[in-house]
C-alpha positions as CSV (number, residue, x, y, z in Angstrom):
1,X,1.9,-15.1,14.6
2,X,0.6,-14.6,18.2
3,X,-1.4,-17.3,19.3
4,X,-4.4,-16.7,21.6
5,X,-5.3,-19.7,23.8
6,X,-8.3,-20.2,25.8
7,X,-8.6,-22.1,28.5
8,X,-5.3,-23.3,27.8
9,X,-5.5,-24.2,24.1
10,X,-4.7,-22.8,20.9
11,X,-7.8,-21.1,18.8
12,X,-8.5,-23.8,16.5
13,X,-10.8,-23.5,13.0
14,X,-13.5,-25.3,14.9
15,X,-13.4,-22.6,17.6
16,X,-13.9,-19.9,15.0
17,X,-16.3,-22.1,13.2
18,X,-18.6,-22.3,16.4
19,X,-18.4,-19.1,17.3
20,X,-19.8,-18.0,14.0
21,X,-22.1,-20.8,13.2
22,X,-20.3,-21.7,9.7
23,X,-19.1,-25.1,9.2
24,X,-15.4,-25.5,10.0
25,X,-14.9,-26.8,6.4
26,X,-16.1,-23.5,5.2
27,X,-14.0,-21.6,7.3
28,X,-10.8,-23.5,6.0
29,X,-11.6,-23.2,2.4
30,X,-11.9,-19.0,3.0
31,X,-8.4,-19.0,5.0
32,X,-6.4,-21.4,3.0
33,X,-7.8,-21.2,-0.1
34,X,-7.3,-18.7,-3.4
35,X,-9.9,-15.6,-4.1
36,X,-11.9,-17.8,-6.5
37,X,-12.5,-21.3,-4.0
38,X,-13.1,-19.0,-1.3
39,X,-15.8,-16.9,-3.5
40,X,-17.1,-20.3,-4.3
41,X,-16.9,-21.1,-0.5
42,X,-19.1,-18.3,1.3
43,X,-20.2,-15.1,0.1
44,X,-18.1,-11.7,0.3
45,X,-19.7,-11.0,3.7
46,X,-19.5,-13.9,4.8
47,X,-15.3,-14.3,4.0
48,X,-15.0,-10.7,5.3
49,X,-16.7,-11.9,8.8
50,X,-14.3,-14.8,9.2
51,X,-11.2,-13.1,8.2
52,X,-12.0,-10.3,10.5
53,X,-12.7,-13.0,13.6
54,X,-9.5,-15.1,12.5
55,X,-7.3,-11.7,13.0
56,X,-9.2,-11.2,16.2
57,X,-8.5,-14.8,17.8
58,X,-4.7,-14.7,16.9
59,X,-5.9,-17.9,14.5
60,X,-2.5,-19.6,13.1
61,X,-3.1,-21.6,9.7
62,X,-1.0,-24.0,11.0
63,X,-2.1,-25.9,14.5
64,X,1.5,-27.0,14.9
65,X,3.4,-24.0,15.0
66,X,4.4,-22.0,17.8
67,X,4.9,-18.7,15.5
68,X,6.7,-17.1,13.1
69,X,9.8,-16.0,15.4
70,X,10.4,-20.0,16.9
71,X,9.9,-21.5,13.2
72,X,11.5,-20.6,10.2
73,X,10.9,-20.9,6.4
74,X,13.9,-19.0,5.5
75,X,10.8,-17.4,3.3
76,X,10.3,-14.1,2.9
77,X,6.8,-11.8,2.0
78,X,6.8,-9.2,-0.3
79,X,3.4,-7.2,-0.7
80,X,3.5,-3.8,-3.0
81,X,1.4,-2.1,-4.8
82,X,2.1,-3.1,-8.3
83,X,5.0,-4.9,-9.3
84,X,4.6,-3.2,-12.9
85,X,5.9,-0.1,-11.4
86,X,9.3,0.5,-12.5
87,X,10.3,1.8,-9.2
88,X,8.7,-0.8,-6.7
89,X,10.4,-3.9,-9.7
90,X,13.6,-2.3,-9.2
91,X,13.3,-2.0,-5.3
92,X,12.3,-5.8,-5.6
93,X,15.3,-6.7,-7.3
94,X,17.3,-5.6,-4.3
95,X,15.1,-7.3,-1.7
96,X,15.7,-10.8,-4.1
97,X,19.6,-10.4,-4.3
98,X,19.8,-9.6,-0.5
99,X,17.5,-12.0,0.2
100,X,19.9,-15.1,-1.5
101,X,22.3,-14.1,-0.2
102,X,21.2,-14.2,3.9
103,X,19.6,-17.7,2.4
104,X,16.2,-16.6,1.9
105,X,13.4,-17.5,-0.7
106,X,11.3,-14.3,-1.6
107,X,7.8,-13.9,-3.2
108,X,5.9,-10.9,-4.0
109,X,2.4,-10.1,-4.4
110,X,0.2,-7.1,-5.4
111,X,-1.9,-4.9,-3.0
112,X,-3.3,-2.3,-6.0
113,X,-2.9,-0.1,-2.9
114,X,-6.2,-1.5,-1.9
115,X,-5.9,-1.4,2.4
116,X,-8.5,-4.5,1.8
117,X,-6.5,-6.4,-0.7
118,X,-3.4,-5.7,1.2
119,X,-5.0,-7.5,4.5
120,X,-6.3,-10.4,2.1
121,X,-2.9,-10.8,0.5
122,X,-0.7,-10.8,3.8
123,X,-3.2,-13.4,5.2
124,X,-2.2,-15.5,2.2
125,X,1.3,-15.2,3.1
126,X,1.0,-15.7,6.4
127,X,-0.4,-18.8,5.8
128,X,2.5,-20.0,3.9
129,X,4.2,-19.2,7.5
130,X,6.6,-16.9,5.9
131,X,9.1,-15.6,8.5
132,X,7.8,-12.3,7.9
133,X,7.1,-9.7,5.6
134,X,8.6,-6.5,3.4
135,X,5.4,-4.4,3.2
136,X,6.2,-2.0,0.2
137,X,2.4,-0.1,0.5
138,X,2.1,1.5,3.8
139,X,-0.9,3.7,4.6
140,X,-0.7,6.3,7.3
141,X,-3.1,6.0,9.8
142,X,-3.4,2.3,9.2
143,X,-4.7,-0.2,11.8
144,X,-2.7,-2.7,10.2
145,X,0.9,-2.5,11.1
146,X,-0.5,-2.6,15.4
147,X,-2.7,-5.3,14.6
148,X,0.7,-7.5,13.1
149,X,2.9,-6.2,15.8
150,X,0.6,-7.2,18.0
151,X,0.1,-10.9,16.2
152,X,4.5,-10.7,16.9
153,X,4.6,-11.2,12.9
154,X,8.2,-9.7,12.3
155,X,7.7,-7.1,9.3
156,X,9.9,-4.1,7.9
157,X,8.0,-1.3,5.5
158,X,9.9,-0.1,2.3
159,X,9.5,2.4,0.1
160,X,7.1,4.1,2.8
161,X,7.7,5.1,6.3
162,X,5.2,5.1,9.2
163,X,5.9,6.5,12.1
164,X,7.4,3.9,15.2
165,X,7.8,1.1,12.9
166,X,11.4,-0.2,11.2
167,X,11.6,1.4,7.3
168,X,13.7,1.7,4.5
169,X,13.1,4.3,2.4
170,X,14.4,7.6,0.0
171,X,15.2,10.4,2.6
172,X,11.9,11.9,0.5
173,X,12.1,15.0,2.6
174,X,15.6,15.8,1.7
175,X,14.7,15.1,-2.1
176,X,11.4,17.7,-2.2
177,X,14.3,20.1,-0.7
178,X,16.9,20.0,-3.4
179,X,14.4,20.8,-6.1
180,X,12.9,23.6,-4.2
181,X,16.4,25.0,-4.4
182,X,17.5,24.2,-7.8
183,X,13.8,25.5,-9.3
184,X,15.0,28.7,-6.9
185,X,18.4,29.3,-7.9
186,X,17.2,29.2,-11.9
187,X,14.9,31.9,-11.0
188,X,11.6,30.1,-10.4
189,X,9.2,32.1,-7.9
190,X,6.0,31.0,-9.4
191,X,5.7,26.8,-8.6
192,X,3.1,24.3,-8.5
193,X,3.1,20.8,-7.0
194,X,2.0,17.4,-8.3
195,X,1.5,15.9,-4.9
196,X,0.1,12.3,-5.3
197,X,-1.8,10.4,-2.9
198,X,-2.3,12.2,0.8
199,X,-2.0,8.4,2.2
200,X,1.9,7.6,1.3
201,X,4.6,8.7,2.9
202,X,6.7,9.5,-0.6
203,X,4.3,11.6,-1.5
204,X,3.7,13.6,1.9
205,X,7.5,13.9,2.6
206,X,8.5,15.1,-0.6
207,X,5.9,17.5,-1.0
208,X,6.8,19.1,2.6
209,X,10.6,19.3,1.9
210,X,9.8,21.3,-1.0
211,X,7.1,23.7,0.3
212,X,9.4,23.7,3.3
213,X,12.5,24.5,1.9
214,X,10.8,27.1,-0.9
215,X,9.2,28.8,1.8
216,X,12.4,29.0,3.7
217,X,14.4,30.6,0.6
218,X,11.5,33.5,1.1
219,X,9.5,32.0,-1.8
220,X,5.5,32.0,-1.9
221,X,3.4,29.0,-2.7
222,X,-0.5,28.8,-1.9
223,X,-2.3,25.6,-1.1
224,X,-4.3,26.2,-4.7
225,X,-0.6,25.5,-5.5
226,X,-0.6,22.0,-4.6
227,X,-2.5,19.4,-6.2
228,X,-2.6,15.7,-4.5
229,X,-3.4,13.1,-7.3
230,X,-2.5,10.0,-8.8
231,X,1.3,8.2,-9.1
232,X,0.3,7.6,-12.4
233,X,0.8,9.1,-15.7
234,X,-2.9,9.9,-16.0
235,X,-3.5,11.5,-12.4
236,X,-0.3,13.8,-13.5
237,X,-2.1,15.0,-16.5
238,X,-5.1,15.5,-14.4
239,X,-3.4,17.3,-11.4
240,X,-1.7,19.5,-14.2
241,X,-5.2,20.2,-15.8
242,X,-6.3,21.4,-12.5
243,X,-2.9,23.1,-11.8
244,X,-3.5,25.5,-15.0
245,X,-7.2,26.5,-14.8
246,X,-5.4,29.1,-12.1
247,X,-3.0,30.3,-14.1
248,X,0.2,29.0,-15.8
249,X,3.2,28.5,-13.6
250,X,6.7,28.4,-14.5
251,X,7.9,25.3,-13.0
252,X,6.2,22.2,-11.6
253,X,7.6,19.6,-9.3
254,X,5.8,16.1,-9.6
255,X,6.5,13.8,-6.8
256,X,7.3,10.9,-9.4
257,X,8.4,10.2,-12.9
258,X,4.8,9.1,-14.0
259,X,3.0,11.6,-12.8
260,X,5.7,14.1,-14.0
261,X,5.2,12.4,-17.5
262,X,1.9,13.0,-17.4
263,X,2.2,16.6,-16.7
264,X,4.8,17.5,-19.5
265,X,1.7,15.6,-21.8
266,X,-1.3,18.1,-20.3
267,X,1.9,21.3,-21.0
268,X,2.1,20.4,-24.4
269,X,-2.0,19.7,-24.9
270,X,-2.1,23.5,-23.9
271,X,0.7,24.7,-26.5
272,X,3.5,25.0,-23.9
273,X,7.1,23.7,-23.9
274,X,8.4,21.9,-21.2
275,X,11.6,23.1,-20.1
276,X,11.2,26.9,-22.3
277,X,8.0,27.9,-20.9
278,X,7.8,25.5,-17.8
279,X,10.2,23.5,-16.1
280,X,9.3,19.8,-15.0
281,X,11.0,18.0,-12.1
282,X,9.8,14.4,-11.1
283,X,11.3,11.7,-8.7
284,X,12.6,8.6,-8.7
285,X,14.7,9.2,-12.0
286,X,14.1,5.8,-13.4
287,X,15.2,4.8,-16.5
288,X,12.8,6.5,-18.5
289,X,13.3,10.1,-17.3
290,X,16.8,9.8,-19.3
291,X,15.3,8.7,-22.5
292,X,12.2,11.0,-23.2
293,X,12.2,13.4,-26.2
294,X,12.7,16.1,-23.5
295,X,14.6,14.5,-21.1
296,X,13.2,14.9,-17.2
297,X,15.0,16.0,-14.3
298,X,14.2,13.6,-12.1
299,X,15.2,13.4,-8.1
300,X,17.4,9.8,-8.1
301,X,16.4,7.4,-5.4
302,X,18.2,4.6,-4.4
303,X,15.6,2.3,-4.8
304,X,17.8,-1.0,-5.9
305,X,19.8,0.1,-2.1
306,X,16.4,0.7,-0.8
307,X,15.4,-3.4,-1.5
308,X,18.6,-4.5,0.1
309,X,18.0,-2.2,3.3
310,X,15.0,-3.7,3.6
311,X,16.7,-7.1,3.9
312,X,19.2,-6.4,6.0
313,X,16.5,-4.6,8.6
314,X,14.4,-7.7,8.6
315,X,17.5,-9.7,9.4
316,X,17.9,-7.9,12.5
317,X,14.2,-7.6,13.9
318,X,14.1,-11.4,13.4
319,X,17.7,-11.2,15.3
320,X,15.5,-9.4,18.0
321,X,17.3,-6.4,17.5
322,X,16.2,-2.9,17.8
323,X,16.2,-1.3,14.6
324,X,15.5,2.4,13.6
325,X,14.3,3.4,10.4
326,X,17.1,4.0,7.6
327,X,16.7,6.8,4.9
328,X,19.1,6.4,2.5
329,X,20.5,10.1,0.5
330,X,18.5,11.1,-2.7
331,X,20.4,12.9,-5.2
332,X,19.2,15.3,-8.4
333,X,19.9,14.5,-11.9
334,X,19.2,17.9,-14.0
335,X,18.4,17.4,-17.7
336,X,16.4,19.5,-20.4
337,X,13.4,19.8,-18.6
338,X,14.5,22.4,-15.7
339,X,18.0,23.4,-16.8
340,X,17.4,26.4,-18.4
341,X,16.7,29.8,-16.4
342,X,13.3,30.8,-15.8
343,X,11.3,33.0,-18.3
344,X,10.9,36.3,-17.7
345,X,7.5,36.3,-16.6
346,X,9.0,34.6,-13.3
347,X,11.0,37.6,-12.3
C-alpha cells in the first residue's frame, strides 16, 4: 500500500484525525473495526469522510509496514459479488486450490456488486495486509482499480476484464460469437438478447460477439432487440417480459444460465415452448443447465481454469512481472433448448 509521507513521516491516524477534527480513537475503530463497531463509532457520513481521507493520504493500517510488495502474508483477497453464485463458487474453488499450492491462504468476501461495498470490503482486507487481491466484480469506468495501482496494492481482476489492467476471464466475445452462428445455421433470423448489466465486462462482451457476429452472417437485429437486465433469474424473466411486448422472437440468447432460466419461465407464463417455439441459449453452462426439464444450451466457461489463472497472474505481478490479460476458450454445449431447426415463421 503506497505510503504518503510528509515532512518525512509516514501518515499516521493522528494525522488523519487532526486533519478532520475527530478523535484518533474514532478514526481507528471506523478503519479497523467491522460494519457494526464502526456504525456504533461515527455516523455513515462521518465513516464515509474518513475512509475517503484515509485512501487520499495513502494511510497503511499498519505503522510498521513498508507495503504490501516488501511484506508478505502469503494471504490472498478475494472480493466478488456473491459467493452464492454458482459460477463465481466455482471460479473460487480454482483460485483456493491454486492458491495451496503456490503456499497461499485465501479468503473471500462479498461486494453485492455494490461499487461502495466493494471499496468498504477491500479496505477490510487491506487491513489484514493481504499481499493483494483477486477482484471478481469489476466495474467499467471505475475509479477504483487507478486509485489501488496507484496505492502499489498488487491485484489481478477475474471473471471481468477492464481495459489496461491484468485479467482472467472467459474469451466472452468469442462465446456471444458461436451462438450467433449456431442460432444462424438452425435457421434463426428473428433474435433477441438478454444482455445483463451495462457495467460488466461478461455481459458487454458477449452481447457484442453475438450482435457482431449475427450482423456479420447478414442477419438483422435492432437495439429494441437487446434488453440489458439483471444476472439473475428474476431480471431474465423481466428482460423477457419486455423482449415480448414487441413481438415474439424465435430464439433468445441470455448472457447467463440464470437469467436464461428466467426467460424460459416468462416463455412458458405466455403459453410458448422453449426449444419448439423459441430457442433459449445462456452462458456459463453450470451444472444446472444439464439438469432442467428442458435442458439449456448453455455457452461453457472455464470458470474452475478461470480461478487458477487468476492465481497464477497474481504470482507474477507480485514477481514484478508484466503480465497481459489471459482469456481462456469458451466452448458450446447444445441441448433441447436450441437444437431443433427454427419454426417456420423464422424463414
Amino acid at each position: 500500500m503506497e505510503e504518503r509521507r510528509a515532512a518525512g513521516r509516514t501518515v499516521t491516524l493522528k494525522d488523519l484525525a487532526s486533519e478532520l477534527g475527530i478523535h484518533p480513537s474514532t478514526i481507528s475503530r471506523i478503519l479497523h473495526s467491522d460494519s457494526d463497531v464502526a456504525r456504533g463509532a461515527a455516523s455513515a457520513a462521518t465513516a464515509e469522510r474518513v475512509r475517503d481521507l484515509a485512501r487520499k493520504r495513502g494511510y497503511s493500517p499498519d505503522p510498521q509496514a513498508t507495503g504490501l510488495r516488501t511484506r508478505r502474508t502469503r494471504l490472498l483477497g478475494v472480493i466478488v459479488p456473491r459467493l452464492s453464485d454458482l459460477v463465481l463458487a466455482t471460479m473460487y474453488e480454482g483460485i483456493e486450490e491454486s492458491a495451496a499450492e503456490l503456499g497461499y491462504s485465501t479468503f473471500v468476501m462479498n461486494s453485492l456488486d455494490d461499487p461502495a461495498q466493494q471499496r468498504r470490503k477491500i479496505d477490510i482486507m487491506l487491513a489484514r495486509r493481504v499481499d493483494g487481491l483477486i477482484i471478481g466484480d469489476a466495474h467499467s469506468g471505475t475509479s477504483l482499480l487507478p486509485e489501488l495501482t496507484a496505492r502499489k496494492v498488487p491485484f489481478v481482476l477475474m471473471n471481468r476484464r477492464v481495459p489496461g489492467y491484468p485479467s482472467a476471464t472467459c474469451d466472452d466475445v468469442l462465446g456471444g460469437q458461436l451462438v450467433a452462428q449456431h442460432l444462424w445455421d438452425r435457421g434463426h433470423r428473428k433474435v433477441s438478447v438478454i444482455a445483463g448489466e451495462p457495467y460488466a465486462s461478461t455481459a458487454v462482451d458477449r452481447t457484442a460477439g453475438f450482435v457482431e457476429r449475427w450482423r456479420s452472417l447478414g442477419g438483422d437485429i435492432s437495439d429494441d432487440a437487446v434488453v440489458w437486465s439483471r444476472f439473475d433469474t428474476a431480471g431474465g424473466r423481466e428482460a423477457a417480459e419486455t423482449i415480448l411486448m414487441n413481438g415474439t422472437p424465435t430464439a433468445i440468447f441470455a448472457v447467463n444460465d440464470f437469467a436464461a432460466i428466467g426467460a424460459m419461465g416468462a416463455l412458458r407464463s405466455h403459453g410458448l415452448t422453449v426449444g419448439l417455439d423459441v430457442a433459449v441459449v445462456g452462458f456459463n453452462d453450470t451444472s444446472l443447465a444439464a439438469e432442467l426439464p428442458i435442458p439449456l444450451s448453455s455457452v461453457r466457461s472455464p470458470m474452475h481454469d478461470i480461478g487458477r489463472t487468476a492465481v497464477h497472474l497474481f504470482q507474477r505481478v507480485l514477481d514484478g512481472d508484466r503480465v497481459e490479460p489471459v482469456a481462456l476458450k469458451p466452448t458450446l454445449s447444445v441441448r433441447e433448448s436450441s437444437a431443433m431447426v427454427a419454426p417456420l415463421l423464422a424463414l
